[in-house]
ROTORFI-220397 format. One line per 5 residues: their letters; for each residue y, x, z of N, C-alpha, C. Coordinates in steps of 0.02 Angstrom, whole numbers, plus 50000, padded with zeros to 5 digits. Layout:
BEGIN
a) Y/X/Z/Y/X/Z/Y/X/Z ~ ...
% end
This chain:
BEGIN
xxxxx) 45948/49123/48838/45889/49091/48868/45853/49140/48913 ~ 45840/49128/48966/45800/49157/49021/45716/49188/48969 ~ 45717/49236/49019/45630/49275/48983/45590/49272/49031 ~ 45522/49252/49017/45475/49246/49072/45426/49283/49051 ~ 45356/49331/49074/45319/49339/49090/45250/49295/49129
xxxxx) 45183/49332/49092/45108/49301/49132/45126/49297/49209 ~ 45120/49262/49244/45109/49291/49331/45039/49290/49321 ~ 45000/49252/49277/44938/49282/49284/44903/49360/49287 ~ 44953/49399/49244/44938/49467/49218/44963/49503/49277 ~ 45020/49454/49296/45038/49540/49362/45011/49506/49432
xxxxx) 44983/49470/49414/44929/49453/49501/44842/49490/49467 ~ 44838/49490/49399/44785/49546/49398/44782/49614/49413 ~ 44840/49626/49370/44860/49698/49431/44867/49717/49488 ~ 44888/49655/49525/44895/49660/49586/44815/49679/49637 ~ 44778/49632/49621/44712/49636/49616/44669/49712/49609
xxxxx) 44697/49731/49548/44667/49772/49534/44693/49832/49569 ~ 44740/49848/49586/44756/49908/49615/44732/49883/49692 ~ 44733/49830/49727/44696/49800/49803/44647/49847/49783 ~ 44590/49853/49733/44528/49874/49744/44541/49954/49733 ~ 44586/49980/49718/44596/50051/49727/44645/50071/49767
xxxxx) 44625/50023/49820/44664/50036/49883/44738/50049/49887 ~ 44776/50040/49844/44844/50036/49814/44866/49967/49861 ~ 44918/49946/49907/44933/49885/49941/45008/49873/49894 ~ 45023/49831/49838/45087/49808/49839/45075/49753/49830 ~ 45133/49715/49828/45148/49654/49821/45197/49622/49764
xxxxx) 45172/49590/49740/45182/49553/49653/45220/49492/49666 ~ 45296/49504/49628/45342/49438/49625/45310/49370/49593 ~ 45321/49318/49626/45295/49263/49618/45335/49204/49583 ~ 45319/49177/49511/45348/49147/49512/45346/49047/49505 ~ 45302/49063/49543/45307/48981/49558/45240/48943/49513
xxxxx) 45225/48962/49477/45180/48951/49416/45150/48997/49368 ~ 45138/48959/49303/45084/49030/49281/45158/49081/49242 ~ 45211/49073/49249/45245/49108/49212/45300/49141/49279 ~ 45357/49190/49261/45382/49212/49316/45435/49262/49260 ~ 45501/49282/49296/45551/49300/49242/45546/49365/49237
xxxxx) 45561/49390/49175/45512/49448/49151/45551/49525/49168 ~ 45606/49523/49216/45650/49573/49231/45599/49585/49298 ~ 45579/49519/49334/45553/49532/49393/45463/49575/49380 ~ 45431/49538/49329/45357/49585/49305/45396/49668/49296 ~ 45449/49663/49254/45447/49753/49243/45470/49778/49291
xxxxx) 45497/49734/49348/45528/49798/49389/45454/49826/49416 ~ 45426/49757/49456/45346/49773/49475/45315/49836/49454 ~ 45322/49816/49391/45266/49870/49361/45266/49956/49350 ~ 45359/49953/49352/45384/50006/49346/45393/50061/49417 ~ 45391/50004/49471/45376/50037/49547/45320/50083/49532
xxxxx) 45263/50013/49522/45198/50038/49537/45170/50101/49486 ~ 45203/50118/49434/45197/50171/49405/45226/50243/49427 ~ 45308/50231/49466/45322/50272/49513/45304/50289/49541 ~ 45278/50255/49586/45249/50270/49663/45143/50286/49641 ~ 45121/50269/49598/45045/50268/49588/45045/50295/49526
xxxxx) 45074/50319/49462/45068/50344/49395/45038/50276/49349 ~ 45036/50302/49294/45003/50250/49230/44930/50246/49240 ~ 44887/50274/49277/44796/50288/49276/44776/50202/49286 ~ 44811/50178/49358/44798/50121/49384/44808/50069/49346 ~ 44872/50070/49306/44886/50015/49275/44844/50002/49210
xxxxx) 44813/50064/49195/44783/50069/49112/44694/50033/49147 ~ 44705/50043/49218/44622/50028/49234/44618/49955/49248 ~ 44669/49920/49262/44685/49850/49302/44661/49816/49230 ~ 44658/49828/49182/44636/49797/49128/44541/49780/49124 ~ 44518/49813/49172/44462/49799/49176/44421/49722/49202
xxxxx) 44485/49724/49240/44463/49648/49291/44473/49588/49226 ~ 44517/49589/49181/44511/49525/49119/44458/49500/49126 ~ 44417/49523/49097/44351/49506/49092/44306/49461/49141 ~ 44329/49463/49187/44313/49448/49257/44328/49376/49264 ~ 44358/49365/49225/44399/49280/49247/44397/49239/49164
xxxxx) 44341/49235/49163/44278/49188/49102/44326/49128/49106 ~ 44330/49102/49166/44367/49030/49197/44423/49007/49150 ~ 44459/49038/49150/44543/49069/49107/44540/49045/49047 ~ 44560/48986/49007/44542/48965/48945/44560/49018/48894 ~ 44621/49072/48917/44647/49096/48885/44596/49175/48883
xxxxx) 44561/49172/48925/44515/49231/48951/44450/49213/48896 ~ 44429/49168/48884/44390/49126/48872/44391/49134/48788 ~ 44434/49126/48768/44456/49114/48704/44443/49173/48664 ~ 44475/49262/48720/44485/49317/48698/44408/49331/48703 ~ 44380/49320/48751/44315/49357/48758/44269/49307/48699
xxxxx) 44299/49260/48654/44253/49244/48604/44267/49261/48536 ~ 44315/49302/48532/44321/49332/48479/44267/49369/48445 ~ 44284/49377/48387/44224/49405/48347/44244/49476/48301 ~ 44233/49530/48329/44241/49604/48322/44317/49604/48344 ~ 44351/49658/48317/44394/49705/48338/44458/49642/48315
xxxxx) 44460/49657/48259/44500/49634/48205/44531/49557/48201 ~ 44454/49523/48260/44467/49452/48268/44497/49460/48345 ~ 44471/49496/48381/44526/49486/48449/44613/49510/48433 ~ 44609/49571/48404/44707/49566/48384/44732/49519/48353 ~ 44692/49479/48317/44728/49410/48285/44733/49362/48349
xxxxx) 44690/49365/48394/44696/49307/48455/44748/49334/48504 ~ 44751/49390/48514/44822/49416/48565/44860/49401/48533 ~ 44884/49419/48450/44946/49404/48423/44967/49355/48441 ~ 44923/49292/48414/44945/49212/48434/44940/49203/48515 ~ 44917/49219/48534/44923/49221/48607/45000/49219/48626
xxxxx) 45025/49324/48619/45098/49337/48636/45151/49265/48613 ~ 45123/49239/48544/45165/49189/48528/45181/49122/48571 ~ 45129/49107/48572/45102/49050/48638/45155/49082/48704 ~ 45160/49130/48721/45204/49166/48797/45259/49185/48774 ~ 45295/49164/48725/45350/49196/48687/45376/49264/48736
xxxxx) 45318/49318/48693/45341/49376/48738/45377/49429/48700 ~ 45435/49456/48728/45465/49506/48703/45424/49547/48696 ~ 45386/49585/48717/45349/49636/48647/45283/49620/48633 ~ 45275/49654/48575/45229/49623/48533/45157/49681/48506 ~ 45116/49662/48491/45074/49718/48473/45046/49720/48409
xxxxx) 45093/49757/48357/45074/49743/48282/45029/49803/48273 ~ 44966/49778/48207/44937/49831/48187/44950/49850/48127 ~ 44972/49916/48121/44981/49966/48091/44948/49978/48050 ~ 44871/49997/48055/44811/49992/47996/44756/49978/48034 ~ 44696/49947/47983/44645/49942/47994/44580/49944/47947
xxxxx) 44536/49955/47960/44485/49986/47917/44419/49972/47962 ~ 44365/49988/47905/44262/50011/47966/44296/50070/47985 ~ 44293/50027/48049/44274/50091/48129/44336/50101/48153 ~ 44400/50083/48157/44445/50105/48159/44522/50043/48161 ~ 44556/50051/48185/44634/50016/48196/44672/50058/48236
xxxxx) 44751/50065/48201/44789/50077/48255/44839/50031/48258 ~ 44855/50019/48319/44917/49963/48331/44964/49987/48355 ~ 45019/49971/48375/45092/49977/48405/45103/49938/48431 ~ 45140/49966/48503/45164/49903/48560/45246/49911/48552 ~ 45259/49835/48509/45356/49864/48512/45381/49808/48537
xxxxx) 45453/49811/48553/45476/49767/48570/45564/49758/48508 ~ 45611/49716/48543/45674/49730/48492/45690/49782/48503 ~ 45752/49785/48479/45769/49852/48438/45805/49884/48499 ~ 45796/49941/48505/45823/49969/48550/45797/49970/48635 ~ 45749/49920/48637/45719/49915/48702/45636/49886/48678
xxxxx) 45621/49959/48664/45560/49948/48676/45509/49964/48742 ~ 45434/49942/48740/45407/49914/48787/45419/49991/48830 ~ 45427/49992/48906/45401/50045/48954/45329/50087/48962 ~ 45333/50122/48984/45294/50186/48991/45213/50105/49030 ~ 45250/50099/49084/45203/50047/49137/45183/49995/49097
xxxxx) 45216/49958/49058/45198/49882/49000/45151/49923/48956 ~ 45153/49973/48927/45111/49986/48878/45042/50003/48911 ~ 45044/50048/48968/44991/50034/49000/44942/49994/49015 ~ 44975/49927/49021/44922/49866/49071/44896/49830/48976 ~ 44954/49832/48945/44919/49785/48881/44873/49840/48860
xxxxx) 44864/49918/48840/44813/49953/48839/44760/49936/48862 ~ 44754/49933/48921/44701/49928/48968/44670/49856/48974 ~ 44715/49804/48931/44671/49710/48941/44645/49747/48867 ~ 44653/49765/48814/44624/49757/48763/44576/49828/48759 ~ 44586/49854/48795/44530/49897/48795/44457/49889/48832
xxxxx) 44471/49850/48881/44437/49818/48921/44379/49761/48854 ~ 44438/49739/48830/44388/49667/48815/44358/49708/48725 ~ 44383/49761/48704/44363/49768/48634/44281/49776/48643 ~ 44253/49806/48692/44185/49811/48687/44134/49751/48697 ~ 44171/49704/48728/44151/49635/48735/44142/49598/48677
xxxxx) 44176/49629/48626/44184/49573/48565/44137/49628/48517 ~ 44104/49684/48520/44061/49703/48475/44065/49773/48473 ~ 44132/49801/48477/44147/49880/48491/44105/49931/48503 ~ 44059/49968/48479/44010/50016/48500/44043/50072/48506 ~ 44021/50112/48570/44076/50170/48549/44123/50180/48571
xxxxx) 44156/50159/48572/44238/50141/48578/44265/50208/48602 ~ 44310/50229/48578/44374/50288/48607/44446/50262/48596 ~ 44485/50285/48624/44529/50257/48624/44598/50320/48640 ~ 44654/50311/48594/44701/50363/48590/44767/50332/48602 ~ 44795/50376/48639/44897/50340/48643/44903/50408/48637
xxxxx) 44980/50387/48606/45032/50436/48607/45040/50442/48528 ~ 45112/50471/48488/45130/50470/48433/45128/50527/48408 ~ 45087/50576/48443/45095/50640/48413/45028/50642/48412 ~ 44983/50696/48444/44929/50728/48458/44898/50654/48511 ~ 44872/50606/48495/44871/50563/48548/44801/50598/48611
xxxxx) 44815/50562/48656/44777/50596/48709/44721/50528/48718 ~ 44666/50549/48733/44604/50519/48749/44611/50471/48807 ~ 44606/50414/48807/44630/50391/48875/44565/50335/48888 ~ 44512/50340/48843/44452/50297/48850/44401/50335/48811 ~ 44340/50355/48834/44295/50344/48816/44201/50343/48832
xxxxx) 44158/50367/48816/44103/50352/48849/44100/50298/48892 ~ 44138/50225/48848/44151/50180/48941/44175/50182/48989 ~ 44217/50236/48989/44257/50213/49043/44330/50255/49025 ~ 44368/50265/49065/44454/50273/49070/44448/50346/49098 ~ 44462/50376/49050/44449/50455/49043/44529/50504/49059
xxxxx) 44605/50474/49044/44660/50495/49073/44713/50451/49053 ~ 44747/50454/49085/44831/50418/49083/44860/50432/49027 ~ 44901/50375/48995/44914/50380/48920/44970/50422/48950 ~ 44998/50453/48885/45071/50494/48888/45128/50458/48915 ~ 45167/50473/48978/45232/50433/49002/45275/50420/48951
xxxxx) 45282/50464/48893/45331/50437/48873/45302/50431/48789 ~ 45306/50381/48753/45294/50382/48686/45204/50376/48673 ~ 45189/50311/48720/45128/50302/48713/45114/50237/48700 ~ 45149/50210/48656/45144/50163/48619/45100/50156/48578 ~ 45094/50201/48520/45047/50188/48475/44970/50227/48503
xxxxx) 44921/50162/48475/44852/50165/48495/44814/50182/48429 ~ 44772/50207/48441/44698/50226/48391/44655/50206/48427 ~ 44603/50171/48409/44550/50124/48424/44502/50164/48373 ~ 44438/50181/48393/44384/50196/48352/44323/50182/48386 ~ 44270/50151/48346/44188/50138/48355/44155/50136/48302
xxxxx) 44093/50152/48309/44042/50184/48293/44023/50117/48229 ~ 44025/50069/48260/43997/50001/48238/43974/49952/48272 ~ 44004/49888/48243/43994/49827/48295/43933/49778/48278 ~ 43914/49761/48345/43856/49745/48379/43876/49656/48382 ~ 43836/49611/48384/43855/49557/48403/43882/49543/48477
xxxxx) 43937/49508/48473/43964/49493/48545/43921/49487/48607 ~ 43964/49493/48659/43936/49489/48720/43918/49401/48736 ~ 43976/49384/48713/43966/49290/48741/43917/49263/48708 ~ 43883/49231/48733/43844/49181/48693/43865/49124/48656 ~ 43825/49113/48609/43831/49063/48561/43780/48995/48566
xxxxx) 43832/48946/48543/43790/48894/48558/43714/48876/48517 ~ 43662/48835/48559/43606/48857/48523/43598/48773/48468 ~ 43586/48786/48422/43613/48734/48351/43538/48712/48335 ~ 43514/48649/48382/43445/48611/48355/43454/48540/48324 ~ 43423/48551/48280/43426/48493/48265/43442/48486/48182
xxxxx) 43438/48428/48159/43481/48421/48083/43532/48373/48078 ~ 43579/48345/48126/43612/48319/48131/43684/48357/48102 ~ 43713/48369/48062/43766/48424/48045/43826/48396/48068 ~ 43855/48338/48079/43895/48331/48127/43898/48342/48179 ~ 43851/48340/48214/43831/48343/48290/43838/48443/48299
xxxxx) 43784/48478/48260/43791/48539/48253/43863/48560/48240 ~ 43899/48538/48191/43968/48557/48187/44008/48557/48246 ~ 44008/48457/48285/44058/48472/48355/44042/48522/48383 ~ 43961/48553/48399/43964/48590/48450/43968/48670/48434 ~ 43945/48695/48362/43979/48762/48361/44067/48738/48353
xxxxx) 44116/48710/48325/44168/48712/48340/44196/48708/48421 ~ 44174/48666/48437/44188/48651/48516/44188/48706/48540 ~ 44127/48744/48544/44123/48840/48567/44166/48874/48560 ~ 44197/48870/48535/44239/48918/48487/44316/48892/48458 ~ 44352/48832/48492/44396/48809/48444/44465/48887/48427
xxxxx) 44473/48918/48469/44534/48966/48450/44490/49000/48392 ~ 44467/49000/48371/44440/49031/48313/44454/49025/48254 ~ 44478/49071/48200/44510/49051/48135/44474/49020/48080 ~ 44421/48944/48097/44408/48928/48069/44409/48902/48013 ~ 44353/48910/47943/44369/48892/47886/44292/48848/47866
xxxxx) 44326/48806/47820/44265/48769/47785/44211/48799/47778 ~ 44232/48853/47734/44160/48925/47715/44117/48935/47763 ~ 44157/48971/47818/44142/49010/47870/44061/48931/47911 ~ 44117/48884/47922/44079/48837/47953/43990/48824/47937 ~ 44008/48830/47853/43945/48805/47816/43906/48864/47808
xxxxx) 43938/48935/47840/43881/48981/47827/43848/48985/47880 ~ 43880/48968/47938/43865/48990/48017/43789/48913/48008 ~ 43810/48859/47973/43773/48799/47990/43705/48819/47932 ~ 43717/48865/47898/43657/48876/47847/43671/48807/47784 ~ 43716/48785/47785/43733/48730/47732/43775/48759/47668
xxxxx) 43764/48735/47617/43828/48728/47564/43890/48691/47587 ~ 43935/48734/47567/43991/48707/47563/43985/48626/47556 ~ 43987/48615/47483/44007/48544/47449/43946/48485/47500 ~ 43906/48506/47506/43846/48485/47551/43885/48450/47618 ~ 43901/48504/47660/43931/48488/47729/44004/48469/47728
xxxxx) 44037/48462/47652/44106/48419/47647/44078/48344/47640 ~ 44013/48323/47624/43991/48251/47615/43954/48230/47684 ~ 43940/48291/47719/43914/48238/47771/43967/48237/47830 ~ 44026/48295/47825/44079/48280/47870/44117/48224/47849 ~ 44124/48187/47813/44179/48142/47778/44183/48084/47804
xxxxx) 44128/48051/47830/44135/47976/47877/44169/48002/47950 ~ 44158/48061/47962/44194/48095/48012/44272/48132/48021 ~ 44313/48113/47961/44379/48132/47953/44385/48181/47926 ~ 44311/48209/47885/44339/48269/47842/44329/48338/47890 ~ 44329/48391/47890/44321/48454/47913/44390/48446/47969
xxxxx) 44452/48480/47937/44500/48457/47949/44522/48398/48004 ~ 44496/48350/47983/44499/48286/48044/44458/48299/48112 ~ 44388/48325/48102/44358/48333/48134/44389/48388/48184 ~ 44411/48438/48166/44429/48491/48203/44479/48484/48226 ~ 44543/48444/48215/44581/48406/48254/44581/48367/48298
xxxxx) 44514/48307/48316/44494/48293/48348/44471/48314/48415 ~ 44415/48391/48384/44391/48415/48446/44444/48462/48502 ~ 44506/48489/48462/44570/48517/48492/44603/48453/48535 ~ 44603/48412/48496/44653/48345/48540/44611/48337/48613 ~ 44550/48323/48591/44491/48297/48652/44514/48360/48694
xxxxx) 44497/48442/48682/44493/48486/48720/44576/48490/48756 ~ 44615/48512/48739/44664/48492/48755/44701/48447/48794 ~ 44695/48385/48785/44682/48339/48834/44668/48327/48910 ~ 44590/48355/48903/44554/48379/48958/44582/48435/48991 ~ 44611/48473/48964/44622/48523/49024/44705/48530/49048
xxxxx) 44745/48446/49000/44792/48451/49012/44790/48415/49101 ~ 44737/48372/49091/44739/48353/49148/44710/48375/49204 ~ 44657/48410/49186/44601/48414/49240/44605/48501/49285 ~ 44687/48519/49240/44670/48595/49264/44747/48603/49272 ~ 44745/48667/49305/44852/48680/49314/44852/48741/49259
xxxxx) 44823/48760/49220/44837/48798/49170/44899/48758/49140 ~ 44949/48816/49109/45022/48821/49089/45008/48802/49007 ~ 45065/48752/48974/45050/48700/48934/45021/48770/48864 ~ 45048/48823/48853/45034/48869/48816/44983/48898/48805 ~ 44959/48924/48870/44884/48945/48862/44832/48904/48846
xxxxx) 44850/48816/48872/44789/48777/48825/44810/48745/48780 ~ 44867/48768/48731/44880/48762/48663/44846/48835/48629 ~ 44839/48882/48658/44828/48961/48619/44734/48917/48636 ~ 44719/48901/48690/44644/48929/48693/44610/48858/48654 ~ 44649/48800/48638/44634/48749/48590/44620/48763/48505
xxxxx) 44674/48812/48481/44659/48836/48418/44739/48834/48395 ~ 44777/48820/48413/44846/48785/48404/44868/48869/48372 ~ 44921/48848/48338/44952/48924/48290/45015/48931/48355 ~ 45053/48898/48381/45118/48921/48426/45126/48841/48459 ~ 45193/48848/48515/45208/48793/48538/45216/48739/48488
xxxxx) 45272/48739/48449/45296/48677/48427/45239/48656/48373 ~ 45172/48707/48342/45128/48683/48307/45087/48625/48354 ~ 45068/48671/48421/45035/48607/48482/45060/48551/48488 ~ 45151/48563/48483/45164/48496/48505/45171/48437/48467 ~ 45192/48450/48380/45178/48412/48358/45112/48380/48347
xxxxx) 45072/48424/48330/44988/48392/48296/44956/48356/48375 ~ 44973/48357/48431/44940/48333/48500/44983/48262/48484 ~ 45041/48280/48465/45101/48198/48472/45081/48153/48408 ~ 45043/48173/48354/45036/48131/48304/44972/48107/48331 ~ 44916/48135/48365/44862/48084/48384/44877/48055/48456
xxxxx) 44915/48081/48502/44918/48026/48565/44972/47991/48560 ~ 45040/48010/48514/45102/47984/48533/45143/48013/48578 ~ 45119/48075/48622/45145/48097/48673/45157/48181/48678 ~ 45207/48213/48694/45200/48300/48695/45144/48317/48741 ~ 45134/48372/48719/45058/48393/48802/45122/48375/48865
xxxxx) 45176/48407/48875/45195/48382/48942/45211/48306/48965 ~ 45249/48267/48916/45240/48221/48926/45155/48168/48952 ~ 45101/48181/48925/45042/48171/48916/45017/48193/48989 ~ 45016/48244/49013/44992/48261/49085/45067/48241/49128 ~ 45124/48233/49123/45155/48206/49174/45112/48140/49190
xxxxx) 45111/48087/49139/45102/48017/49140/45043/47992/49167 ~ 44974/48048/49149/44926/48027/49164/44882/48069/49206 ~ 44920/48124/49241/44875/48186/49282/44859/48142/49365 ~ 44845/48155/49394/44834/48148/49451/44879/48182/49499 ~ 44939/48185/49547/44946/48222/49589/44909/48272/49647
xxxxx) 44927/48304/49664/44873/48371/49670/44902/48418/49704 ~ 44867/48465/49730/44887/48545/49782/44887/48578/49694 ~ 44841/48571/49646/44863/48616/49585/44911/48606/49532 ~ 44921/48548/49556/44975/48525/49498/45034/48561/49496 ~ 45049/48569/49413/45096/48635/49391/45162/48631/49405
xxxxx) 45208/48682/49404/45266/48669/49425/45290/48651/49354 ~ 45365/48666/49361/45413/48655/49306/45412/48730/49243 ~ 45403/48780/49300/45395/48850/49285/45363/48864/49228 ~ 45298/48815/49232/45231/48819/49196/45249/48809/49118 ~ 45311/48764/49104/45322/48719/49055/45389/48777/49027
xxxxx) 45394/48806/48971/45431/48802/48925/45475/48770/48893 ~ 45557/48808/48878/45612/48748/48868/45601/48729/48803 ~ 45560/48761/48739/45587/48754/48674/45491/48712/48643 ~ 45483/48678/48678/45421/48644/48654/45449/48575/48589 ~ 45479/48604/48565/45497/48546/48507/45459/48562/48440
xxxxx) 45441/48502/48414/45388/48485/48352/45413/48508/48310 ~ 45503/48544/48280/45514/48537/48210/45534/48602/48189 ~ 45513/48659/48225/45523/48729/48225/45478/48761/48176 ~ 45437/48712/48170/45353/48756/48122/45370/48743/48058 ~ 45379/48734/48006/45362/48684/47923/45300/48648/47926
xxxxx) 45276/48596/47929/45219/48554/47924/45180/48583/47878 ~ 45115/48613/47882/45064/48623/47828/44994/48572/47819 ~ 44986/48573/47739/44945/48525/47738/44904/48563/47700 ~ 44847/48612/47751/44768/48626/47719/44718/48587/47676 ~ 44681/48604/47627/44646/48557/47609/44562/48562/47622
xxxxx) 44523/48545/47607/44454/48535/47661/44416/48624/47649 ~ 44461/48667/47610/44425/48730/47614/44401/48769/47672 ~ 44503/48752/47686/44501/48811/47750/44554/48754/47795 ~ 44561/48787/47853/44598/48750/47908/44642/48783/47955 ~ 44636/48873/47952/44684/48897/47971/44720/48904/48029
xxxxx) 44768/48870/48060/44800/48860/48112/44823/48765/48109 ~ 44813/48720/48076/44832/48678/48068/44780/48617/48053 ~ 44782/48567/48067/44741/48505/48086/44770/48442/48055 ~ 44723/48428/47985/44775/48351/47948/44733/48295/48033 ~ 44776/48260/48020/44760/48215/48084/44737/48152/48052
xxxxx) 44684/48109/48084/44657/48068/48045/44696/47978/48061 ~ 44753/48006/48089/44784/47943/48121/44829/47947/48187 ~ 44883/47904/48189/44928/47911/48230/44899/47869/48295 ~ 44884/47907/48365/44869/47843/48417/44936/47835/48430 ~ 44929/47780/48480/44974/47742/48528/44983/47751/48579
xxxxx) 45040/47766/48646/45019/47774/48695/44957/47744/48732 ~ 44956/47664/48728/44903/47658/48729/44855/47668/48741 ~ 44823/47703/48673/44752/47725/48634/44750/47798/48706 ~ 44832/47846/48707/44825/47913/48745/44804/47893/48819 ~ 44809/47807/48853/44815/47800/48923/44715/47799/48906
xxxxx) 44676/47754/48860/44627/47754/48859/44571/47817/48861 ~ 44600/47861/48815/44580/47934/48830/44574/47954/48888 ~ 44624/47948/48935/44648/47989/48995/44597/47947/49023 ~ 44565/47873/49026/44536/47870/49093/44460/47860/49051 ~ 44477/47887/48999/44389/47914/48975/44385/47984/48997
xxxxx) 44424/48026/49017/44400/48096/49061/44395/48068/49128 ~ 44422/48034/49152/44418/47999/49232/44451/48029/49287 ~ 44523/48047/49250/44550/48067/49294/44636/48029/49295 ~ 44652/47995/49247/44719/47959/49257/44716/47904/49289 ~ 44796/47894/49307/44786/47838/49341/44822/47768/49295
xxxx) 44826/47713/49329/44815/47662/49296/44897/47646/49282 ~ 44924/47651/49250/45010/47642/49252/45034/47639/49157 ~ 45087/47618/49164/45109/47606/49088/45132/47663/49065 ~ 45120/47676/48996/45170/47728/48968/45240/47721/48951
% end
């Protein structure tokens, strides 16, 4: 099977070295994805010809593009600990050959590893740019402090006081040390919760926030409620569980149509655990896969996605079906009912953007 790569990530770089006056030019591949021999050669030039400094700094611009559901999602993470859980599932969502496992973690402190399979692990240039997106965004999510170390020996300083202090080691700068002082509440804002309506309060802190590893608990502490309390007034509403399936289907939906984001990134920035988790739990409430669902009912368009965008292995039966119960919710959504195409054409022209045709 062919390997693809973000083109989002290497048109940030691209970007980013434009502003340090660096002129190259970034293979294109048609959509948000592009084949991943063509990103490393890229990257591996531009480390030739410019060193690792640039590529570890191009991580700064993330932040910059709020827009990005997938940008969006990361910058709402909550401390350290909760953004490496959202890249993980992320990489999954981009089925990317390497991966960034953490090693340990503790107050004040994580180190992770950037590996790939066996025998080909990530380059001197790849470890660079993923350095530099998560170094970028750790202070966003609460990070005080922050320093930051590569290399497997004596690691070398390659962040701190805020800013990008030297070039990780060329060779064997894989493993990271992350350290801060102590975390601060996030940079993003949070939605403001008036009222005593606890359904209403619920859609909209969930809505904020759906990639978030939400749990029953968590919900009812953020809402100032008891547990058993806010399981009785969610229940004419499908249950916790139902509910939060709902607001993924709705979100989802919407940006299947209304945006050319690639079917993955608004399964990762919906709450979805991987592809075939999106595709089933989206197909038990519309009847339809996300691609099927925006072929049928998108609008034609200058943004409309290519083929590129879309992934060959989006099939429903790759995951084991889990069935959470109203505690916690995890990565998975009991669904409160099967729609019909139908019911999915009525949706589509309740956002107001499909057109009028049969499924």
């Amino acid at each position: 099977m062919d390997e693809f790569a973000s083109a989002r990530l290497v048109a940030l770089v691209q970007r980013a070295l434009a502003g340090e006056g660096i002129r190259v030019v970034a293979p294109g591949g048609g959509g948000a994805l592009l084949p991943f021999e063509a990103k490393r050669r890229f990257l591996r030039d531009v480390a030739r010809d410019h060193g690792l400094l640039p590529l570890l700094r191009a991580g700064s611009l993330m932040p910059a593009s709020p827009s990005d559901p997938a940008v969006s999602a990361l910058l709402s993470a909550v401390g350290p600990g909760d953004l490496f859980a959202r890249w993980q599932r992320l990489e999954r969502f981009t089925h990317s050959r390497h991966r960034v496992v953490v090693r340990e973690s503790g107050t004040g402190h994580l180190v992770a590893e950037h590996v790939g399979p066996p025998m080909e692990p990530p380059e001197p240039a790849e470890d660079a740019v993923v350095l530099g997106v998560l170094t970028a965004l750790l202070p966003l999510t609460g990070a005080r402090d922050l320093v930051v170390g590569a290399g497997y020996g004596e690691p070398t300083t390659v962040f701190a006081d805020g800013a990008v202090t030297a070039a990780p080691p060329g060779h064997g700068g894989g493993l990271w040390r992350f350290t801060w002082s102590g975390t601060a509440p996030p940079v993003h804002p949070r939605p403001a919760r008036a009222g005593t309506d606890a359904v209403a309060r619920t859609r909209e802190l969930l809505g904020a926030d759906l990639a978030r590893r939400w749990t029953l608990a968590a919900l009812a502490a953020e809402l100032g409620l008891p547990v058993r309390s806010l399981q009785r007034r969610l229940a004419g509403d499908g249950g916790f569980t139902g509910l939060l399936g709902e607001l993924r289907t709705e979100a989802a939906a919407a940006l299947l149509l209304r945006s050319a984001h690639s079917i993955g990134v608004i399964g990762f920035a919906c709450g979805y655990a991987d592809q075939p988790h999106f595709t089933r739990h989206f197909g038990l409430r519309t009847a339809m896969t996300p691609a099927a669902y925006r072929s049928a009912f998108r609008r034609p368009g200058p943004d409309t996605v290519s083929d590129m965008d879309e992934r060959p292995d989006e099939r429903p039966d790759e995951r084991p079906d889990e069935r959470p119960d109203e505690r916690t919710c995890e990565w998975t959504d009991a669904p409160t009912g099967v729609r019909t195409a139908s019911d999915a054409r009525t949706t589509a022209r309740t956002h107001g953007t499909a057109r009028s045709r049969t499924a």
